[in-house]
C-alpha positions as CSV (number, residue, x, y, z in Angstrom):
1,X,20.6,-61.2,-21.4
2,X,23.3,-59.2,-23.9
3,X,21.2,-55.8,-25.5
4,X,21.5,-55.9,-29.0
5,X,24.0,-54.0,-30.5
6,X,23.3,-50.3,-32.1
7,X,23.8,-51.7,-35.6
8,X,21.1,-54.8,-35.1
9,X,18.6,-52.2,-33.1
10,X,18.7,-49.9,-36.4
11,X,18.3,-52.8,-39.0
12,X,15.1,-53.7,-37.0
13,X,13.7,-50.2,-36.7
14,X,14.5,-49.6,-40.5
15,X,12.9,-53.1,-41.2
16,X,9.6,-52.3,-39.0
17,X,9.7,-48.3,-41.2
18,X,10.2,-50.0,-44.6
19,X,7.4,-52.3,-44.5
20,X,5.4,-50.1,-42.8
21,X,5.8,-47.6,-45.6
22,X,6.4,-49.7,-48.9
23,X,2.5,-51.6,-47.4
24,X,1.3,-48.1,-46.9
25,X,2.4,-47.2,-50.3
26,X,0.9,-50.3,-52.2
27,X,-2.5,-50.1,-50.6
28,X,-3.0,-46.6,-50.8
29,X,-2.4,-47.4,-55.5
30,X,-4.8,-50.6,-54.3
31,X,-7.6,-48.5,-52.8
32,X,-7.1,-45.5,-55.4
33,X,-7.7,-48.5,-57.9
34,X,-10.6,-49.5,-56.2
35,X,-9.4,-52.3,-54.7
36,X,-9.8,-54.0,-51.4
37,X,-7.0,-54.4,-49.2
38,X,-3.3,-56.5,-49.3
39,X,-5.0,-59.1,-46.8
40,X,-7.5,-59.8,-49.5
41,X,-5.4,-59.9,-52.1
42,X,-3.1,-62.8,-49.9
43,X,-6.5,-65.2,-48.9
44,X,-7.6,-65.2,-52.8
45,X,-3.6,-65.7,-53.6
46,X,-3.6,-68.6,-51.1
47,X,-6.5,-70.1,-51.8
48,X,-5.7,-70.2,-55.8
49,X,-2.4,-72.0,-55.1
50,X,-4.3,-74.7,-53.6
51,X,-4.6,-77.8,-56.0
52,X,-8.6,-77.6,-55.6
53,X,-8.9,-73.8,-54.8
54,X,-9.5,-74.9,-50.9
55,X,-7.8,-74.6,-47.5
56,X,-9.4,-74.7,-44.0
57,X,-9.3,-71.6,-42.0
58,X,-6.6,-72.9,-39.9
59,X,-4.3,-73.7,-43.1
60,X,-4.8,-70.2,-43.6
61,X,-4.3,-68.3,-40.6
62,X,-0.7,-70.3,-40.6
63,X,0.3,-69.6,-43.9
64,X,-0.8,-65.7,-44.2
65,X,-0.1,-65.0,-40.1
66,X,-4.0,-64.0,-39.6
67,X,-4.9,-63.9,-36.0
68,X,-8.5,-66.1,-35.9
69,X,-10.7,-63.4,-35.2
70,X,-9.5,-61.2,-37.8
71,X,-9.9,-64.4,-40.8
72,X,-13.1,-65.1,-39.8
73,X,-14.3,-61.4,-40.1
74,X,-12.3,-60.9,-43.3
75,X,-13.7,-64.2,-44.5
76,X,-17.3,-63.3,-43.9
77,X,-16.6,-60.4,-45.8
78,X,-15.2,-62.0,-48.8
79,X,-18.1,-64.3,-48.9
80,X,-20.5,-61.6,-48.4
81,X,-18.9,-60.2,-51.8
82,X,-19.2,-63.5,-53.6
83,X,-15.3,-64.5,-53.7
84,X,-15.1,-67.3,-51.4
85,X,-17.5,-69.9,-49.8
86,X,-17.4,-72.4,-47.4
87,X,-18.1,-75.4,-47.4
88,X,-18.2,-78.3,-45.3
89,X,-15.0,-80.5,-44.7
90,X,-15.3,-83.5,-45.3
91,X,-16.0,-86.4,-43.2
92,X,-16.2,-83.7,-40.4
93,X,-19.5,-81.4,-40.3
94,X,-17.8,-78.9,-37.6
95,X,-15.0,-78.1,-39.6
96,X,-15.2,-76.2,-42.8
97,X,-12.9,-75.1,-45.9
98,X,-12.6,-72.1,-47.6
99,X,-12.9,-72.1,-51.4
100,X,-12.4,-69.4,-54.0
101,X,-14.8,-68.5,-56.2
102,X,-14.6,-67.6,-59.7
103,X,-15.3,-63.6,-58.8
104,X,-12.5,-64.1,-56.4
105,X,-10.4,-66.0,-59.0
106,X,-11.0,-63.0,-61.1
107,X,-10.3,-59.8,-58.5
108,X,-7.5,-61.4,-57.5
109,X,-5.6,-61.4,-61.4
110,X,-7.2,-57.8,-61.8
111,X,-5.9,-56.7,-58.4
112,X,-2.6,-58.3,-59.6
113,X,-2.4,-55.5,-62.5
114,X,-2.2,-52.9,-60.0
115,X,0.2,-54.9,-57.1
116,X,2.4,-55.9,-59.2
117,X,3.9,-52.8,-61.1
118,X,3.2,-50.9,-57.6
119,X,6.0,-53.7,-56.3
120,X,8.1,-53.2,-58.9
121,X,7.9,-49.1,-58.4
122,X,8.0,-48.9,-54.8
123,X,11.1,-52.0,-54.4
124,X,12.3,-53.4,-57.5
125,X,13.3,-50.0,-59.0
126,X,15.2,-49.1,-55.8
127,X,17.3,-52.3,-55.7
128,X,19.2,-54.1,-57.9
129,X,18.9,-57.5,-58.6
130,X,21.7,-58.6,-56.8
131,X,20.3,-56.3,-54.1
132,X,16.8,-58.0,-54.1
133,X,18.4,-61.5,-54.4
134,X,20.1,-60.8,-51.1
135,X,17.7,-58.9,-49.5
136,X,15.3,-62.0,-50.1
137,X,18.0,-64.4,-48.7
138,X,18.6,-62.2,-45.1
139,X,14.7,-62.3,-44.7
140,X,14.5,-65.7,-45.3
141,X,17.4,-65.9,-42.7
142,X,15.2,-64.1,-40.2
143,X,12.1,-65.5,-40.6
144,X,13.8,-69.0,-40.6
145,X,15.3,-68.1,-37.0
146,X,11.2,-68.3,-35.6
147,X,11.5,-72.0,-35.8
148,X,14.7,-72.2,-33.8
């Protein structure tokens, strides 16, 4: 097996340091807003794309990368606080979905006020568009490579 070269080892270590940092950096404006964290922000996201506000656990452990333990604690929490409920799936009484609420409809446009400029701040001020543009297209390259 061929080690990867210096140049790809430092684009991966630079990768792992800038996420690590701009996340840090947008959750730290979150909680100084009062906010919960990025993970709650991406089930309430998720679950208001969906044409009826729903998506199984499953659907949503795929589409945000959640490990099942961690949904389902994050979930109970979220409906402890009113933004989500479950309810049952139809035609199948062990399975549930996952359903937004109204309150979670809402904290998810106010939490938006604060993500969204802290985005802008912490990567689209530091990149041009061009930049961004192909920045976006090498991740996409990347992630696209997991289904090879």
């Amino acid at each position: 097996m061929q080690e990867p070269s210096d140049a790809v080892t430092d684009a991966w270590v630079r990768l792992i340091r800038a996420e690590r940092e701009v996340v840090g950096q947008i959750e730290a404006e979150l909680k100084g807003a009062g906010f919960p964290c990025l993970s709650w922000y991406d089930v309430l996201r998720h679950l208001k794309r969906q044409p009826d506000g729903r998506s199984s656990p499953k659907e949503i452990e795929e589409a945000l990368l959640f490990e099942q333990y961690n949904l389902s604690r994050l979930l109970d929490r979220m409906e402890t606080d009113g933004l989500v409920r479950r309810i049952p799936y139809p035609g199948d009484k062990r399975r549930q979905l996952v359903e937004i609420t109204e309150e979670g409809r809402e904290l998810q446009r106010r939490m938006w006020g604060v993500y969204g400029p802290a985005i802008n701040r912490f990567v689209g001020c530091k990149l041009t568009e061009a930049e961004a543009e192909q920045l976006a297209s090498l991740l996409l390259k990347l992630m696209q490579s997991r289904k090879d």
